[in-house]
C-alpha positions, 0 to 999 in steps of 0.5 A: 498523488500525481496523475499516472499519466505522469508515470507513462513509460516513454514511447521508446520500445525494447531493443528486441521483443520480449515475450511474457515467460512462460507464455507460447504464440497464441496464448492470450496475455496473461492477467497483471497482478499488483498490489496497491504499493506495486503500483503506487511505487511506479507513480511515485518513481519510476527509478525505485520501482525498478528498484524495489520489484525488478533489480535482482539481487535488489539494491540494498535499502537504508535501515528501518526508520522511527515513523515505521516502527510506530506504524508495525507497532500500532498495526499489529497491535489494533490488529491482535486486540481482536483476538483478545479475551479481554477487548479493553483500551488497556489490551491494546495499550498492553500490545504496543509495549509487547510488540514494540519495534525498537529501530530508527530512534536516535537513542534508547529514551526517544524510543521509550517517549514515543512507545508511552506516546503510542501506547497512549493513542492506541488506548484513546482510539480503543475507546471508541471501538465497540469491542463486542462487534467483531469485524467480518475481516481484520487484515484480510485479504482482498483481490478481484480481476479485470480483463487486465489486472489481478489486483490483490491487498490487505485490508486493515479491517472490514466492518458489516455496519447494519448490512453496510461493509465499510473499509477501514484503514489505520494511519499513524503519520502526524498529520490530521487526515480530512475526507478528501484524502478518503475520496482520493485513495487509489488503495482505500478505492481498490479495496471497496471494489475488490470487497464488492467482488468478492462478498458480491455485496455493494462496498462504497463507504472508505474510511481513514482511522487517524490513530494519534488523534482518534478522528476518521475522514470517511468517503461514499463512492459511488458506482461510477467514480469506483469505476473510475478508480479501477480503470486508473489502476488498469492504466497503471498496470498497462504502463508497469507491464510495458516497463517489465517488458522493457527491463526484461530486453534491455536491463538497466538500461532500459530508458523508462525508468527516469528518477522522479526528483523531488522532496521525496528523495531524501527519505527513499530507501535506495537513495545510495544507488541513485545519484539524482536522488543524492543531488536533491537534498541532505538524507534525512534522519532516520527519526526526522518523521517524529520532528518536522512535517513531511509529505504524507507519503513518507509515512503511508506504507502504501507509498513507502512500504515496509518491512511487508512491502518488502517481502511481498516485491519479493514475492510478486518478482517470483514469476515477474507477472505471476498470478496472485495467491489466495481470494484473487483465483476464487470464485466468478468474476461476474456479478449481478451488480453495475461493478460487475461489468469491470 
């Protein structure tokens, strides 16, 4: 991921000023609430960002694509197998073909290779799930505030290991993950952080659950460098509501919404509104994922959302900066221990 110095938004201000709506003179600045897909679509590109969480009516996007039919798929399924009376390998296997989500094939037969394909991964990852320890959360909601940010998202599953809560994430894309790209996650970080907050209990093991293979690239944070984590999504926030403010006085013409070219362009999503995005290269197929290798992010939700995503840019534009629902609102931001102070 690029450092979110990249994605500074330029010194340029807004033509006149622009005050956050519904705040009066006086009033101390309200908290910036995002999720991790909010903020990871600003580091990737600063035009879709616009796209996809300000411009309202929002652009129209291109049809779902195969690879993230295979993720709702598996997603929903791990997540069901839960509330199964009979936790087996061949529940799960039963909930891919339930749920299957038939869009972005190139025709009725790969769309049936790679349902058998993943009904078959899901079953192999079941087998090494201990169906009689229930999770402490599964796609649970997780949030914390800072003197800056209201950060809310979801966690694939939350595990108590003898006393140790571990965050664990499911990934579906070809690729084999390794560790670092554990030690690296801005969501996986933000999670543990928010776990912390929230049980009050120390989180600082993260986990990426590589589905087709079966294999997990694990990292132990420690205090500080989860620290360092939040502050990296607080720089983040300050640069989006700087953005915001921008929009709101200029619109579209605001200058700190620069299209970052790159690979990445021929998959987005609202490549047809974008002309810059349209120089960098052919629009790939919407099965191109389950041929070729790509970039990771073409296949991380968290990057490139979903039909999930979508609904909650939806939700997080109802106020512009509003305040996030559920566990972000409750309870003390205070804590006895050292990620209290954040």
């Amino acid at each position: 991921m690029a450092p979110a110095s990249v994605a500074r938004v330029s010194q340029d201000q807004p033509s006149s000023p622009a005050p956050t709506q519904g705040a009066f003179p006086g009033m101390p600045t309200p908290l910036y609430a995002a999720s991790p897909s909010k903020l990871l679509a600003w580091v990737d590109c600063p035009r879709r960002y616009r796209f996809q969480y300000l411009d309202r009516p929002r652009p129209v996007t291109r049809p779902q694509r195969a690879h993230t039919s295979i993720g709702v798929a598996a997603h929903n399924a791990l997540r069901d197998w839960w509330d199964q009376s009979d936790r087996t390998p061949e529940a799960g296997a039963r909930l891919v073909r339930e749920g299957w989500v038939d869009l972005g094939f190139r025709d009725p037969a790969q769309s049936l290779t790679w349902r058998q394909r993943t009904q078959a991964e899901v079953t192999a990852y079941l087998q090494g799930v201990d169906p009689s320890r229930t999770p402490v959360g599964v796609e649970r909601t997780a949030a914390f505030k800072t003197g800056v940010l209201a950060f809310f998202g979801r966690i694939d599953r939350l595990d108590d290991r003898g006393g140790e809560l571990v965050v664990v994430d499911y990934k579906t894309g070809r690729r084999r993950l390794t560790n670092e790209d554990a030690r690296t996650s801005l969501p996986l970080a933000l999670y543990a952080a928010a776990v912390w907050r929230m049980f009050r209990r120390r989180c600082v093991r993260v986990e990426l659950h590589h589905v087709p293979t079966g294999t997990v690239a694990a990292y132990e944070h420690s205090d500080d460098s989860l620290v360092r984590k939040v502050r990296e999504a607080e720089s983040i926030a300050a640069d989006l509501r700087r953005a915001d403010l921008a929009y709101a006085a200029d619109g579209t013409d605001a200058a700190c919404f620069p299209p970052r070219v790159s690979p990445l362009c021929q998959w987005c999503d609202y490549r047809a509104h974008c002309r810059e995005g349209q120089q960098a290269g052919p629009e790939k197929s919407s099965w191109a994922a389950l041929e070729e290798s790509t970039d990771d992010r073409v296949t991380d939700e968290a990057h490139f959302g979903g039909p999930n995503e979508l609904k909650q840019a939806e939700r997080e534009h109802s106020d512009g900066l509003g305040e996030p629902a559920g566990p972000a609102s409750c309870g003390s931001d205070e804590s006895d221990e050292s990620l209290g102070s954040v």
